[in-house]
C-alpha positions in Angstrom: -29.6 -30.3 25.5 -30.6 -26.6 25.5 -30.9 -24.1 22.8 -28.1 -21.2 22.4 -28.8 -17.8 20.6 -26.5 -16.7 18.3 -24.9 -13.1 17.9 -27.4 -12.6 14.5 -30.0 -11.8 17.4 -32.0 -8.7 16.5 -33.7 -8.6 20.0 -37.4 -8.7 18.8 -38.4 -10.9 21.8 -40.5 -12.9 19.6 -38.3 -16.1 21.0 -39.0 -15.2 24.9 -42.9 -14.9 24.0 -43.2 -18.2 23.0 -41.1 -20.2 25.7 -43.6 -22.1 28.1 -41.0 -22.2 31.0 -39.0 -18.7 30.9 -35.8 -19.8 30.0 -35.3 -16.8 27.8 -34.4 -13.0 29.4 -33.7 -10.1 27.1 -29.9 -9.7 27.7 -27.3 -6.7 27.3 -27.1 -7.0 23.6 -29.2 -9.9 22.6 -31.5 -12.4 24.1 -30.5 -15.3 25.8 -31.3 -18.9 27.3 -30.7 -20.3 30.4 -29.8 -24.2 30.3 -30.7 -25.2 33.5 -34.9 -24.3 32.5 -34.6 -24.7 28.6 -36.4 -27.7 28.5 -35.5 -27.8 24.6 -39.0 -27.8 23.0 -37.8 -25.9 20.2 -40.7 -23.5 20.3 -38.1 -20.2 20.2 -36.2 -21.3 16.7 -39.5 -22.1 15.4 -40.3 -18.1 15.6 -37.1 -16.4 15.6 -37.6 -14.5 12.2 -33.6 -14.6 11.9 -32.5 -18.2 12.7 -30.3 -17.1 15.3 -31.2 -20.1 17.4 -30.2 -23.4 17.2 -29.4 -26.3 19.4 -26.5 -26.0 21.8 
């Protein structure tokens, strides 16, 4: 199961930094995961200084 970013995104890019396979791409008003790489390490929640991410 992948990890889904919330709307309480702030767009740091702290979250895409951290994500050893690129599953995460700054999108048009927050940041967001694609499923299909998200290999669900959990590595992006660990940093977001906001908690908007969370498993799907």
């Amino acid at each position: 199961m992948a990890h889904k970013i919330s709307d309480a995104c702030i767009k740091c890019g702290s979250c895409a930094s951290v994500c050893p396979v690129g599953a995460i791409s700054e999108g048009d008003t927050q940041y967001v995961i694609d499923a299909g790489t998200c290999v669900d390490c959990g590595a992006c929640a660990a940093v977001c200084p906001v908690g908007a991410i969370s498993p799907e």
